[in-house]
PDB file of N, CA, C and O in Angstrom:
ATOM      1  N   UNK A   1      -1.643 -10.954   0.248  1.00  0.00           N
ATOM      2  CA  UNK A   1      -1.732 -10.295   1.526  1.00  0.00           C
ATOM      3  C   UNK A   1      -3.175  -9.853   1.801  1.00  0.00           C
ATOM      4  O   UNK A   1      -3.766  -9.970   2.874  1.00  0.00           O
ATOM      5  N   UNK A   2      -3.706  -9.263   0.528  1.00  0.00           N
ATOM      6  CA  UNK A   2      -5.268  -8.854   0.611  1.00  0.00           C
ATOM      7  C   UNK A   2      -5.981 -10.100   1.414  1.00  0.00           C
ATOM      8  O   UNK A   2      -5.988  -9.998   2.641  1.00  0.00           O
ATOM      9  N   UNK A   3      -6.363 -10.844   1.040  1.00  0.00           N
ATOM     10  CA  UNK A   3      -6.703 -12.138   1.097  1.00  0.00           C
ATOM     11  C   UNK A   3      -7.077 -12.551   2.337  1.00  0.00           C
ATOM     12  O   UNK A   3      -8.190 -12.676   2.848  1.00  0.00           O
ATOM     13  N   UNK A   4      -5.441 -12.836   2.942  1.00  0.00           N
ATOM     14  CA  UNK A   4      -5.014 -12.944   4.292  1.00  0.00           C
ATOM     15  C   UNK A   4      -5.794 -12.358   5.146  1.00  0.00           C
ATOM     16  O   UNK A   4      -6.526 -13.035   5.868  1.00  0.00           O
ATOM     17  N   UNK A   5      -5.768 -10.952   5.213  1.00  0.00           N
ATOM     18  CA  UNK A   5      -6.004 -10.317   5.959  1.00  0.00           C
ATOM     19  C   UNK A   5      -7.555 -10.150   5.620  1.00  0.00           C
ATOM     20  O   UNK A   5      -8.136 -10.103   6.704  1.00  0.00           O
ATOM     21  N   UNK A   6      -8.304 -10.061   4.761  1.00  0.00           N
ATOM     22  CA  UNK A   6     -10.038 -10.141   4.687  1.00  0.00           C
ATOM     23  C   UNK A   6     -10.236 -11.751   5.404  1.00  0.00           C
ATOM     24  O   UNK A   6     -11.325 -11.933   5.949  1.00  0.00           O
ATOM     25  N   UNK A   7      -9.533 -12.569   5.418  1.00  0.00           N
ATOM     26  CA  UNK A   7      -9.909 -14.191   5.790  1.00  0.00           C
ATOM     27  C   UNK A   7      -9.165 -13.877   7.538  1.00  0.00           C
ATOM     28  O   UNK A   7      -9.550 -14.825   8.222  1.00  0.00           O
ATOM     29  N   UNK A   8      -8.598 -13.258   8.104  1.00  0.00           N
ATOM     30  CA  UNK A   8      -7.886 -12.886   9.049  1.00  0.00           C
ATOM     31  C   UNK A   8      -6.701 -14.230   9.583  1.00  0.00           C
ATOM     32  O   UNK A   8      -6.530 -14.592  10.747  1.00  0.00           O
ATOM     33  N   UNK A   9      -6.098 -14.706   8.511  1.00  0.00           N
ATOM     34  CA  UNK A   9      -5.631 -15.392   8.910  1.00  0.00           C
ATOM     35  C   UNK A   9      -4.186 -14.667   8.568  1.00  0.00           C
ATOM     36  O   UNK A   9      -4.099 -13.489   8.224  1.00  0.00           O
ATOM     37  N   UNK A  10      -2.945 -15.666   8.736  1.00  0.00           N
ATOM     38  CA  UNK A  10      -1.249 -15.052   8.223  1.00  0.00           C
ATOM     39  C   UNK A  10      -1.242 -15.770   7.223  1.00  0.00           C
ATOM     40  O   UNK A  10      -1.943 -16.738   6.927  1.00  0.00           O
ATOM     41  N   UNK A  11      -0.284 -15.184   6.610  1.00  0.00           N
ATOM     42  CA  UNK A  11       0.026 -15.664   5.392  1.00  0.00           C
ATOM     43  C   UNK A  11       0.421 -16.779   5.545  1.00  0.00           C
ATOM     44  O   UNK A  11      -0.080 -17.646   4.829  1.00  0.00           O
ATOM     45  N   UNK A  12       1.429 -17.149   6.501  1.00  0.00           N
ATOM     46  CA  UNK A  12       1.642 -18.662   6.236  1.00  0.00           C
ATOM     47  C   UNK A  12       0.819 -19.232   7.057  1.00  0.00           C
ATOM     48  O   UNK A  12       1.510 -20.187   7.413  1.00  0.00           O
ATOM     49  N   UNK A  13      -0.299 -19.347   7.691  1.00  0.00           N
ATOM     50  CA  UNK A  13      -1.822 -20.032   7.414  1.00  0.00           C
ATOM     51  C   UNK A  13      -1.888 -20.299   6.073  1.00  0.00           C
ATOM     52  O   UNK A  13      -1.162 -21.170   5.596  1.00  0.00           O
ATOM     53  N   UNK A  14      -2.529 -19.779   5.508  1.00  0.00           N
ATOM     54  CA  UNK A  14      -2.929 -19.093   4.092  1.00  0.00           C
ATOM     55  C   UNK A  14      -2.477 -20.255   3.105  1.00  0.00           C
ATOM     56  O   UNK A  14      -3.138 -21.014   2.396  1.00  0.00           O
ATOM     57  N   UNK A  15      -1.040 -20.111   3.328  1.00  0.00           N
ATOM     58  CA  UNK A  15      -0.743 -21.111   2.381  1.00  0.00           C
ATOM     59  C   UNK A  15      -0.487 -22.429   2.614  1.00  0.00           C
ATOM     60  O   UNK A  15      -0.436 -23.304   1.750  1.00  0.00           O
ATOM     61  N   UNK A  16      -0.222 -22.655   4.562  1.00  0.00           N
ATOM     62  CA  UNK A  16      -0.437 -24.058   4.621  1.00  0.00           C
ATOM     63  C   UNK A  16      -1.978 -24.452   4.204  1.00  0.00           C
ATOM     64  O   UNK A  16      -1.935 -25.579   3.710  1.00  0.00           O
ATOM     65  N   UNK A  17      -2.886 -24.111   4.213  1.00  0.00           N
ATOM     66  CA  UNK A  17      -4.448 -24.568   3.949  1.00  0.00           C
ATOM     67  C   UNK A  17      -5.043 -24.234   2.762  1.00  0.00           C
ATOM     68  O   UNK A  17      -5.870 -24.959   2.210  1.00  0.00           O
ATOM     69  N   UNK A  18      -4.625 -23.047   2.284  1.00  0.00           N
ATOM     70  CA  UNK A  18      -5.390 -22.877   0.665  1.00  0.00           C
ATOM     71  C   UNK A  18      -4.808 -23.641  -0.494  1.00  0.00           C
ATOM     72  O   UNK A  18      -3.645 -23.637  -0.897  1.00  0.00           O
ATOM     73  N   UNK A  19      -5.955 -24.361  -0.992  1.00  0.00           N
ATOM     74  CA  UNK A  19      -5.251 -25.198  -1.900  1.00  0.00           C
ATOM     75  C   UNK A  19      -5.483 -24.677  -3.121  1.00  0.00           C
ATOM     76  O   UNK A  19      -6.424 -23.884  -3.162  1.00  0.00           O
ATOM     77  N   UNK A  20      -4.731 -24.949  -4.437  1.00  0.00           N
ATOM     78  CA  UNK A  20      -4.485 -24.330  -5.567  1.00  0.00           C
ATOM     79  C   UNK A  20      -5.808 -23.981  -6.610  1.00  0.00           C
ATOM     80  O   UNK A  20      -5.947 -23.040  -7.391  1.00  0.00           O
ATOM     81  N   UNK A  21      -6.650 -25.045  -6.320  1.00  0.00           N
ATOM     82  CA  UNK A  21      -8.241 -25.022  -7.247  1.00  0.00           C
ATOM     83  C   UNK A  21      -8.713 -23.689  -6.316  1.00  0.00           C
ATOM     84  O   UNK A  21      -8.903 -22.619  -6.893  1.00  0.00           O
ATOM     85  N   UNK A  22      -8.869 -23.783  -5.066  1.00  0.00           N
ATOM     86  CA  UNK A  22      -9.632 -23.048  -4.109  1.00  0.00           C
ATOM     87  C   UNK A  22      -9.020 -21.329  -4.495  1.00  0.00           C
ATOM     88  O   UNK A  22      -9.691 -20.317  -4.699  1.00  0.00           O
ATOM     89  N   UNK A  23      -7.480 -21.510  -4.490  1.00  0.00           N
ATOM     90  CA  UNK A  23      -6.639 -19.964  -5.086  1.00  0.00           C
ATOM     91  C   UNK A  23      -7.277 -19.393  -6.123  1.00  0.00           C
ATOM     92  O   UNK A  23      -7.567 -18.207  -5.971  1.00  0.00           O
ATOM     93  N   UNK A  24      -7.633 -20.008  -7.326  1.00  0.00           N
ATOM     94  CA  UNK A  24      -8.220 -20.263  -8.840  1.00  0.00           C
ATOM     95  C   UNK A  24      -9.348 -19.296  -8.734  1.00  0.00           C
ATOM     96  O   UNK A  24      -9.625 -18.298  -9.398  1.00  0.00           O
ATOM     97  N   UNK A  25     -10.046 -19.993  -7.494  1.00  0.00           N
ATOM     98  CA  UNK A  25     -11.628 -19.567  -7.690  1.00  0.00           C
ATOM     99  C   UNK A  25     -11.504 -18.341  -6.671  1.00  0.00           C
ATOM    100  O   UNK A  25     -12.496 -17.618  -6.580  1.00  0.00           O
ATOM    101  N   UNK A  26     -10.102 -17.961  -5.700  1.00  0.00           N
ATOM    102  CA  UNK A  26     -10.336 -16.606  -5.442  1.00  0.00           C
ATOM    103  C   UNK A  26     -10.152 -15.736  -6.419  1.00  0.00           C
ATOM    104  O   UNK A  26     -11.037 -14.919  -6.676  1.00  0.00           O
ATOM    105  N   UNK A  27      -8.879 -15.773  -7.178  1.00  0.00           N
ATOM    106  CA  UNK A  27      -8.412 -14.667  -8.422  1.00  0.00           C
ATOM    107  C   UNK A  27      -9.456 -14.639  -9.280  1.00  0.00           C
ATOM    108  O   UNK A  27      -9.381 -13.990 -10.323  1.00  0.00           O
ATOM    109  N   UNK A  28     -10.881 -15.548  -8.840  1.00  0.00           N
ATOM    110  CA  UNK A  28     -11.881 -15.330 -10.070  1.00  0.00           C
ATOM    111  C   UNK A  28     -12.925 -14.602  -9.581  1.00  0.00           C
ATOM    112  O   UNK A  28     -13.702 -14.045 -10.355  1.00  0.00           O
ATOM    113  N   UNK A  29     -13.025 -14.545  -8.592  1.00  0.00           N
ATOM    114  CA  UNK A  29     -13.626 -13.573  -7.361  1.00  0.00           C
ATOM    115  C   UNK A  29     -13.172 -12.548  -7.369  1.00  0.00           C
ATOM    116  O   UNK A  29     -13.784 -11.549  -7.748  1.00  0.00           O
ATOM    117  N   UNK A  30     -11.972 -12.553  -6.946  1.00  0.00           N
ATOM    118  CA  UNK A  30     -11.109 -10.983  -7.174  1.00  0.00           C
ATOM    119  C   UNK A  30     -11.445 -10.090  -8.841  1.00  0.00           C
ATOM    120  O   UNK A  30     -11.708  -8.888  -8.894  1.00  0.00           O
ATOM    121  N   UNK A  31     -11.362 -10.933  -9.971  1.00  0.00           N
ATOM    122  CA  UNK A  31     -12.014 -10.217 -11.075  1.00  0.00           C
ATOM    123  C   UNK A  31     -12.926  -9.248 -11.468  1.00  0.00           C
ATOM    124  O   UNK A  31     -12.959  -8.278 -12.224  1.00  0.00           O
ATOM    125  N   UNK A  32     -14.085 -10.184 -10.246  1.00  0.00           N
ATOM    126  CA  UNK A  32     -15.718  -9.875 -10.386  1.00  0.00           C
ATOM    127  C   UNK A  32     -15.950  -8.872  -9.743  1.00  0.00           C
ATOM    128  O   UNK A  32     -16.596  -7.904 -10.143  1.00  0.00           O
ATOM    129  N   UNK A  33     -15.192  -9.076  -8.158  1.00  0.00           N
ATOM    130  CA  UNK A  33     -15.319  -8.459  -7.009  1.00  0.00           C
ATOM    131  C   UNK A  33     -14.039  -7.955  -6.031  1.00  0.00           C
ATOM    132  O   UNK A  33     -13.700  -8.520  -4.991  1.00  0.00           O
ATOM    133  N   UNK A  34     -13.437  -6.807  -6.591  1.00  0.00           N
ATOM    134  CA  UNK A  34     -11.962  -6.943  -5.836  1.00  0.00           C
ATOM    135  C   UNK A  34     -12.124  -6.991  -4.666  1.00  0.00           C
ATOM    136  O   UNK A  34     -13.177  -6.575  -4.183  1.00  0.00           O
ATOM    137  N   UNK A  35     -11.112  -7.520  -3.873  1.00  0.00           N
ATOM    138  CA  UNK A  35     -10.929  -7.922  -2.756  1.00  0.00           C
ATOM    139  C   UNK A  35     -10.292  -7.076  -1.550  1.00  0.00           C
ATOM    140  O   UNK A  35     -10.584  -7.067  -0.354  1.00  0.00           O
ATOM    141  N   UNK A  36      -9.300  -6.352  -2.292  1.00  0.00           N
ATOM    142  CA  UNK A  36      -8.730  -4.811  -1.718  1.00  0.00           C
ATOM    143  C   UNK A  36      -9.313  -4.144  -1.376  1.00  0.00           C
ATOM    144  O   UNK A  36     -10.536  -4.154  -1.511  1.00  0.00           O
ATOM    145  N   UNK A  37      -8.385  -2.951  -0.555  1.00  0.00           N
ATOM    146  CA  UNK A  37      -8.964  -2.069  -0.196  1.00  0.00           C
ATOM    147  C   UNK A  37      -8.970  -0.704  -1.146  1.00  0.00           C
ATOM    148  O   UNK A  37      -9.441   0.370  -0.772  1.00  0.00           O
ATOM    149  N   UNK A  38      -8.362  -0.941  -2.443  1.00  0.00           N
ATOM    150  CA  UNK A  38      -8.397   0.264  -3.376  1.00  0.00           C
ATOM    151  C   UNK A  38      -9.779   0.483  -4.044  1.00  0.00           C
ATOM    152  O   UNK A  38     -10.094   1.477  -4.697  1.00  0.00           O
ATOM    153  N   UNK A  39     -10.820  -0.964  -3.694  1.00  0.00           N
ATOM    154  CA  UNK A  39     -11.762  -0.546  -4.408  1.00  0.00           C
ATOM    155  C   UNK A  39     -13.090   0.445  -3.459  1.00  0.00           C
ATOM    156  O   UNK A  39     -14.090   0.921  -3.997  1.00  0.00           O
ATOM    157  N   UNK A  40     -12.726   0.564  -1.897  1.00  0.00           N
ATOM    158  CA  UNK A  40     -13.180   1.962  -1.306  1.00  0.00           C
ATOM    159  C   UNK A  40     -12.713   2.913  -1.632  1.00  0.00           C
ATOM    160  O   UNK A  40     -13.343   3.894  -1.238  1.00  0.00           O
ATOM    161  N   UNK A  41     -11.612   3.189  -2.360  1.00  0.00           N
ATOM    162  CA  UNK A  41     -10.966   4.502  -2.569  1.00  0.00           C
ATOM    163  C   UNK A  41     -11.836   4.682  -3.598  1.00  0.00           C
ATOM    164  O   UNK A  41     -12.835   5.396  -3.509  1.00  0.00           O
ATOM    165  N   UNK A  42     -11.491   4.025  -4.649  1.00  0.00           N
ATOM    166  CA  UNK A  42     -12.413   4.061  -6.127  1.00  0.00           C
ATOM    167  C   UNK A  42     -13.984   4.819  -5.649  1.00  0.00           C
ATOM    168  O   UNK A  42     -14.406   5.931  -5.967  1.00  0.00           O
ATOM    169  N   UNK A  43     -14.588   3.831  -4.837  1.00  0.00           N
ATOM    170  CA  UNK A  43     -15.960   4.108  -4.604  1.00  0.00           C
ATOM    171  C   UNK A  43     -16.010   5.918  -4.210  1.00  0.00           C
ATOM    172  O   UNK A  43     -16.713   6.802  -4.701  1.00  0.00           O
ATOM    173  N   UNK A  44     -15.147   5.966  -3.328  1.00  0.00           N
ATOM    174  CA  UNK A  44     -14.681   7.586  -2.230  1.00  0.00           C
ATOM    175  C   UNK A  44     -14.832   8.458  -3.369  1.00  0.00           C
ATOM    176  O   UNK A  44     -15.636   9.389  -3.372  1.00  0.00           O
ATOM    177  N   UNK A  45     -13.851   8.091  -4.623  1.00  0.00           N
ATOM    178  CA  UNK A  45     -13.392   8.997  -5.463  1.00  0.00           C
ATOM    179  C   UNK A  45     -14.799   9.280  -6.213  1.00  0.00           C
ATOM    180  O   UNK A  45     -15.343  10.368  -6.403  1.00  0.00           O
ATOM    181  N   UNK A  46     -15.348   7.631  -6.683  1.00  0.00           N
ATOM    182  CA  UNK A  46     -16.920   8.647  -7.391  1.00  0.00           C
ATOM    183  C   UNK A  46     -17.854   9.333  -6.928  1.00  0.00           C
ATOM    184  O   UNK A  46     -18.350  10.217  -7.626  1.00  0.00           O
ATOM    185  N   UNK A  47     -18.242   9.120  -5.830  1.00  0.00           N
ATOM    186  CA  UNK A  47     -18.888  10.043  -4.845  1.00  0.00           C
ATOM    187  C   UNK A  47     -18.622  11.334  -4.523  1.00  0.00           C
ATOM    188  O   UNK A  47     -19.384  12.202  -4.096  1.00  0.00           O
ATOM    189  N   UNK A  48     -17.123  11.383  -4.842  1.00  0.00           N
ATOM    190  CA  UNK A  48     -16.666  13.207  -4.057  1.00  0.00           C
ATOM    191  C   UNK A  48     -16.488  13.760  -5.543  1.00  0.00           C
ATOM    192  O   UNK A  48     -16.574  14.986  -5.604  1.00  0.00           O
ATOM    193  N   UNK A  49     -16.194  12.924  -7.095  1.00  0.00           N
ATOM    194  CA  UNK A  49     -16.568  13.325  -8.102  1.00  0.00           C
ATOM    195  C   UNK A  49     -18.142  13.758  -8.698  1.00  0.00           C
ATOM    196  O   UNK A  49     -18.509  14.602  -9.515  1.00  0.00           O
ATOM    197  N   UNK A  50     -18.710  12.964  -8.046  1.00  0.00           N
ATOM    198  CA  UNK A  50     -20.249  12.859  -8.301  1.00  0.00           C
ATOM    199  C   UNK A  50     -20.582  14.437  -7.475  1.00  0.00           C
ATOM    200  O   UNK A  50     -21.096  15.358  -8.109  1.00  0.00           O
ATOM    201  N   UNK A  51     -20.274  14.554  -6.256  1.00  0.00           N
ATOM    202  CA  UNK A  51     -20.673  16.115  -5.749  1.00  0.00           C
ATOM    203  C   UNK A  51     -19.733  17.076  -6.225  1.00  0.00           C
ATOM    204  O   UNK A  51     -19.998  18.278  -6.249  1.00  0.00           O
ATOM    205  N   UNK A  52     -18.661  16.606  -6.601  1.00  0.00           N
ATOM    206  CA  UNK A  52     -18.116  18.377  -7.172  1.00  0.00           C
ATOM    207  C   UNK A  52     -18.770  18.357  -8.712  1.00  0.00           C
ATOM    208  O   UNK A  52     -19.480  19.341  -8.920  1.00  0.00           O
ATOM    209  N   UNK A  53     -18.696  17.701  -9.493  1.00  0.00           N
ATOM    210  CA  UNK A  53     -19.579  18.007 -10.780  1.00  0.00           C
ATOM    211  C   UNK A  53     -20.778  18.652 -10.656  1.00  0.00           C
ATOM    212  O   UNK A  53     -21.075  19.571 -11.419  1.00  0.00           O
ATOM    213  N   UNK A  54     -21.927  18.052  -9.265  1.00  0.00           N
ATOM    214  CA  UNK A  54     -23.018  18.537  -9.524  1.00  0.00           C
ATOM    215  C   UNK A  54     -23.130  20.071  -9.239  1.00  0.00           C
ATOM    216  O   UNK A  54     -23.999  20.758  -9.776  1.00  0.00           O
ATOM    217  N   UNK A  55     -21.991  20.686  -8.166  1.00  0.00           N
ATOM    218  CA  UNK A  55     -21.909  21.668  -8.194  1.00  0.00           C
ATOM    219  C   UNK A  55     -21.864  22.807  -9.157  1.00  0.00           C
ATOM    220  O   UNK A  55     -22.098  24.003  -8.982  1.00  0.00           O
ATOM    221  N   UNK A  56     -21.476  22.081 -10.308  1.00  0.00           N
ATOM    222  CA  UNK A  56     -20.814  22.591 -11.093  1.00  0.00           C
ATOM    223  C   UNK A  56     -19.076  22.406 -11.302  1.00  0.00           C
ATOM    224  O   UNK A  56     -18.590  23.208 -12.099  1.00  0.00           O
ATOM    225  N   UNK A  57     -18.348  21.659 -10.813  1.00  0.00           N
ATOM    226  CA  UNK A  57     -17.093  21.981 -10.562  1.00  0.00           C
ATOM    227  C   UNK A  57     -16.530  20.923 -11.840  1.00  0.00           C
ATOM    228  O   UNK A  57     -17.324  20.008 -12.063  1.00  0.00           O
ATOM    229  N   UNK A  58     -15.139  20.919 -12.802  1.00  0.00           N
ATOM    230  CA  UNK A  58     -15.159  19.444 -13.781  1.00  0.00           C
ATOM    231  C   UNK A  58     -13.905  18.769 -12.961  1.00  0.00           C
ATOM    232  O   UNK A  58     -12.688  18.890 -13.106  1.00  0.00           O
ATOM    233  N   UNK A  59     -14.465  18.235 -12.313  1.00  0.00           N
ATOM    234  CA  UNK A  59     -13.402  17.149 -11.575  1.00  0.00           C
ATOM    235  C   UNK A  59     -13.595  15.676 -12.221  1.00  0.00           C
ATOM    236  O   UNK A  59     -14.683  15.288 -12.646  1.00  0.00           O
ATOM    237  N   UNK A  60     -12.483  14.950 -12.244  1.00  0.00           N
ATOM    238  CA  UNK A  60     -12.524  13.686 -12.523  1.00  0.00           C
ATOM    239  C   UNK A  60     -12.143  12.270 -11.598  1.00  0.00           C
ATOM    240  O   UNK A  60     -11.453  12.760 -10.704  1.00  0.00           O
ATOM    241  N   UNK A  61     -12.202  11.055 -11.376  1.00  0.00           N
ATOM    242  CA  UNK A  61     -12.249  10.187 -10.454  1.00  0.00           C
ATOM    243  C   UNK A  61     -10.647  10.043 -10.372  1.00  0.00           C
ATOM    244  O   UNK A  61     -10.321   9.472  -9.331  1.00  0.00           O
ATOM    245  N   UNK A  62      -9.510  10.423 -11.228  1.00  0.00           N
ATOM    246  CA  UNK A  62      -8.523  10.067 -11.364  1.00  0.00           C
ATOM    247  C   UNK A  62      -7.822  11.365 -10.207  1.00  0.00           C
ATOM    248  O   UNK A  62      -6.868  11.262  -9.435  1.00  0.00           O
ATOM    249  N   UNK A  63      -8.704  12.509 -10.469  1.00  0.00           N
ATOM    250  CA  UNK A  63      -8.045  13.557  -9.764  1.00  0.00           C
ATOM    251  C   UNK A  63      -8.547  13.415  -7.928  1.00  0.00           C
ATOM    252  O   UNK A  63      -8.004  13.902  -6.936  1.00  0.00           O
ATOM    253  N   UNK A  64      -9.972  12.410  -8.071  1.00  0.00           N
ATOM    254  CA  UNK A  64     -10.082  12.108  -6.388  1.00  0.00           C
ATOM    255  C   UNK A  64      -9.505  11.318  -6.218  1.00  0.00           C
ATOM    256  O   UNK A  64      -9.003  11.702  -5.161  1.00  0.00           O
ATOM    257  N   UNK A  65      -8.956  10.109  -6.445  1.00  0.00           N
ATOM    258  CA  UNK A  65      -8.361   9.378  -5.853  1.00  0.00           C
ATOM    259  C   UNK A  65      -6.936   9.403  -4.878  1.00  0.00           C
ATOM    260  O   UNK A  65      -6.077  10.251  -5.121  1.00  0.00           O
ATOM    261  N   UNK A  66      -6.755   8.444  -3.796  1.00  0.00           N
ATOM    262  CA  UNK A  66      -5.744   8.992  -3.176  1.00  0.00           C
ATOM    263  C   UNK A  66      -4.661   8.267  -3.861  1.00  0.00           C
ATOM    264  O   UNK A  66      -4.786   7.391  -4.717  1.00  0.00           O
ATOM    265  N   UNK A  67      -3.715   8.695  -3.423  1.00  0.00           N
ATOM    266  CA  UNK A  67      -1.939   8.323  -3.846  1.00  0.00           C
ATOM    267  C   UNK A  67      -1.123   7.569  -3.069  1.00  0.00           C
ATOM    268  O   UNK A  67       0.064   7.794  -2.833  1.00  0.00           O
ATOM    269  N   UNK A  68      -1.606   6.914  -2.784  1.00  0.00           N
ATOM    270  CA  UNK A  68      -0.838   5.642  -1.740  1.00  0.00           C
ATOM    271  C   UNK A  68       0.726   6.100  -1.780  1.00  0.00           C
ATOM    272  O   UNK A  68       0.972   6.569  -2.891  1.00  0.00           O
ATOM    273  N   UNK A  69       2.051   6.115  -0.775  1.00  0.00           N
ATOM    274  CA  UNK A  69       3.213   6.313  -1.471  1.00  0.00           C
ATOM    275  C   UNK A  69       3.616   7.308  -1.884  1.00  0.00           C
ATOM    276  O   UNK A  69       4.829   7.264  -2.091  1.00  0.00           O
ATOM    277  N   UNK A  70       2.927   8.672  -2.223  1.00  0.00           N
ATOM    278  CA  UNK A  70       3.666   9.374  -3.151  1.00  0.00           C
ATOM    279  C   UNK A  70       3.199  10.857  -2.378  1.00  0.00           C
ATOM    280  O   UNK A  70       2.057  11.273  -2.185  1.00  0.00           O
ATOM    281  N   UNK A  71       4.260  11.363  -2.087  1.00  0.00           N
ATOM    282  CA  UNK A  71       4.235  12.822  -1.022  1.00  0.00           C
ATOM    283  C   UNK A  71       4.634  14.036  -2.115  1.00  0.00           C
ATOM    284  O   UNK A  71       5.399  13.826  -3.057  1.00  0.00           O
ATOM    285  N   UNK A  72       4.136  15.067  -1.908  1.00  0.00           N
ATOM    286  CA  UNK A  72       4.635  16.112  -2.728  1.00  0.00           C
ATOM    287  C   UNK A  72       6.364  16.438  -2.906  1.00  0.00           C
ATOM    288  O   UNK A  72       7.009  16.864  -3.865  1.00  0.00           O
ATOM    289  N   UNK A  73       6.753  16.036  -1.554  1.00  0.00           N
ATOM    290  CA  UNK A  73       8.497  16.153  -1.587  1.00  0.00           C
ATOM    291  C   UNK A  73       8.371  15.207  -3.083  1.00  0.00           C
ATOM    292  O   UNK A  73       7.941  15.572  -4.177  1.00  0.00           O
ATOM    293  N   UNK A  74       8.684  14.444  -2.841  1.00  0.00           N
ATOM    294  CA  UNK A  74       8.947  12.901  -4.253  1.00  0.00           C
ATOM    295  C   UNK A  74       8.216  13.805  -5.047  1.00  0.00           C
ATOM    296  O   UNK A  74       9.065  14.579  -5.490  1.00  0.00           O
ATOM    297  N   UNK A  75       7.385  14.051  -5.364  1.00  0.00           N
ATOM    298  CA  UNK A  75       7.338  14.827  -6.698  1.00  0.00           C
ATOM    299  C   UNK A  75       8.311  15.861  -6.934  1.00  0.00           C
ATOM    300  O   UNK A  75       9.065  15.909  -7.906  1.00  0.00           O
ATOM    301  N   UNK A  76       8.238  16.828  -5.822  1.00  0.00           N
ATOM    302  CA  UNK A  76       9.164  18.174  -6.226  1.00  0.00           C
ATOM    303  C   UNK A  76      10.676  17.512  -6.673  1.00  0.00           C
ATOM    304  O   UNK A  76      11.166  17.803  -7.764  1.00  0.00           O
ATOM    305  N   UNK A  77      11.484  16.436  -5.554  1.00  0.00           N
ATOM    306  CA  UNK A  77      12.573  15.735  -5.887  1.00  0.00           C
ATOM    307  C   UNK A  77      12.452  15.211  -7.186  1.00  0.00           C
ATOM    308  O   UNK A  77      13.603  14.974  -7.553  1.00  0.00           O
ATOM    309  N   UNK A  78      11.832  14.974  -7.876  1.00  0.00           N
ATOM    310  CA  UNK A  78      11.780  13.948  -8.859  1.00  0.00           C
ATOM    311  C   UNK A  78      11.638  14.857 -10.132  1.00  0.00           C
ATOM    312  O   UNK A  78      12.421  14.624 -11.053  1.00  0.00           O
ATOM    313  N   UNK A  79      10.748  15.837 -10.277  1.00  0.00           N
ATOM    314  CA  UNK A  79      10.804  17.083 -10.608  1.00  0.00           C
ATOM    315  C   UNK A  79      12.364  18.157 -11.123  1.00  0.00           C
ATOM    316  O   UNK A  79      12.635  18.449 -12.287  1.00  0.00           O
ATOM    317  N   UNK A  80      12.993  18.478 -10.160  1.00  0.00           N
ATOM    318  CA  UNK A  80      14.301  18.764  -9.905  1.00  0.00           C
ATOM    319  C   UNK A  80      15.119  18.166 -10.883  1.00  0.00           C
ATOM    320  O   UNK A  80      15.474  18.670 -11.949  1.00  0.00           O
ATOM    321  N   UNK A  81      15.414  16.951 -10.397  1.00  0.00           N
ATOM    322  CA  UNK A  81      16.078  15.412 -10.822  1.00  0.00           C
ATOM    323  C   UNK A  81      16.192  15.856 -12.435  1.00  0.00           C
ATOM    324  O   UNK A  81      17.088  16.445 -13.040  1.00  0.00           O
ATOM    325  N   UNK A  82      14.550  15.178 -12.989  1.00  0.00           N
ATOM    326  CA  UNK A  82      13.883  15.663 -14.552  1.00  0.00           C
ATOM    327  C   UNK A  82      14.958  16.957 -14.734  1.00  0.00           C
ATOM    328  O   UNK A  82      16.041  16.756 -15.283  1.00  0.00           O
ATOM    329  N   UNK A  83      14.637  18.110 -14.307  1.00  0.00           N
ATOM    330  CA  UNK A  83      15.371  19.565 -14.607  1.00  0.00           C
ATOM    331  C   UNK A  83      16.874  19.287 -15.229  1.00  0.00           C
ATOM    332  O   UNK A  83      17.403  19.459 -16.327  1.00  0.00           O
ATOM    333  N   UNK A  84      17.283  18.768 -13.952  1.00  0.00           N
ATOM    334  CA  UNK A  84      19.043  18.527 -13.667  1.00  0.00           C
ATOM    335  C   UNK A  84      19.515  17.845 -14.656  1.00  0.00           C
ATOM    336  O   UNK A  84      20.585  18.217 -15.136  1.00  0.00           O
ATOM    337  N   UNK A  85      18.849  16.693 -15.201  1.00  0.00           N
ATOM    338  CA  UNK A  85      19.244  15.753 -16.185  1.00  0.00           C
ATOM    339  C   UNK A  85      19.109  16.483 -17.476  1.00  0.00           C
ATOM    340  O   UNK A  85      20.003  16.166 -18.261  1.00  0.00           O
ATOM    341  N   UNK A  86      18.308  17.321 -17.915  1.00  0.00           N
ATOM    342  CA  UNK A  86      18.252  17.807 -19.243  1.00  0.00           C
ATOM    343  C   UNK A  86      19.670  19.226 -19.429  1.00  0.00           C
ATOM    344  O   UNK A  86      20.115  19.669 -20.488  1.00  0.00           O
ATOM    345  N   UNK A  87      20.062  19.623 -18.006  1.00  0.00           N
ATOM    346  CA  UNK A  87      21.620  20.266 -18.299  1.00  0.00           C
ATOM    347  C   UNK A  87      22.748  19.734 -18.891  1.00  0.00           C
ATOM    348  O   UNK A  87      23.772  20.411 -18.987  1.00  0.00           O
TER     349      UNK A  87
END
């Protein structure tokens, strides 16, 4: 889907025209150079790590990063859940 959408084509473009050597040498690209968009988050996260440290503050890149998916409800629910099951 990454792919797709950096090449702006649809997916089924995509796969009527990309041929399997050409796929090869993206996933080898993608290795070097991800292709996603998680690797702006990454970047976001060292930067806003890089200024709270210098402040003084001990933050880590794992604690900037965002959470795609996952809302504090789903934790607290899930949380609960954990509780309930050990009765």
């Amino acid at each position: 889907m990454s792919l797709a959408l950096r090449m702006g084509r649809t997916l089924h473009e995509l796969c009527k025209t990309l041929t399997a050597s050409e796929l090869k040498m993206w996933i080898a690209f993608d290795n070097v150079s991800p292709i996603g968009d998680w690797r702006g988050d990454v970047q976001s996260a060292q930067v806003s790590t890089a200024i709270l440290n210098a402040q003084g503050a001990k933050a880590s890149i794992n604690e900037m990063m965002l959470k795609w998916g996952q809302s504090e409800e789903d934790e607290e629910i899930s949380g609960l859940e954990e509780w309930m099951g050990r009765l």
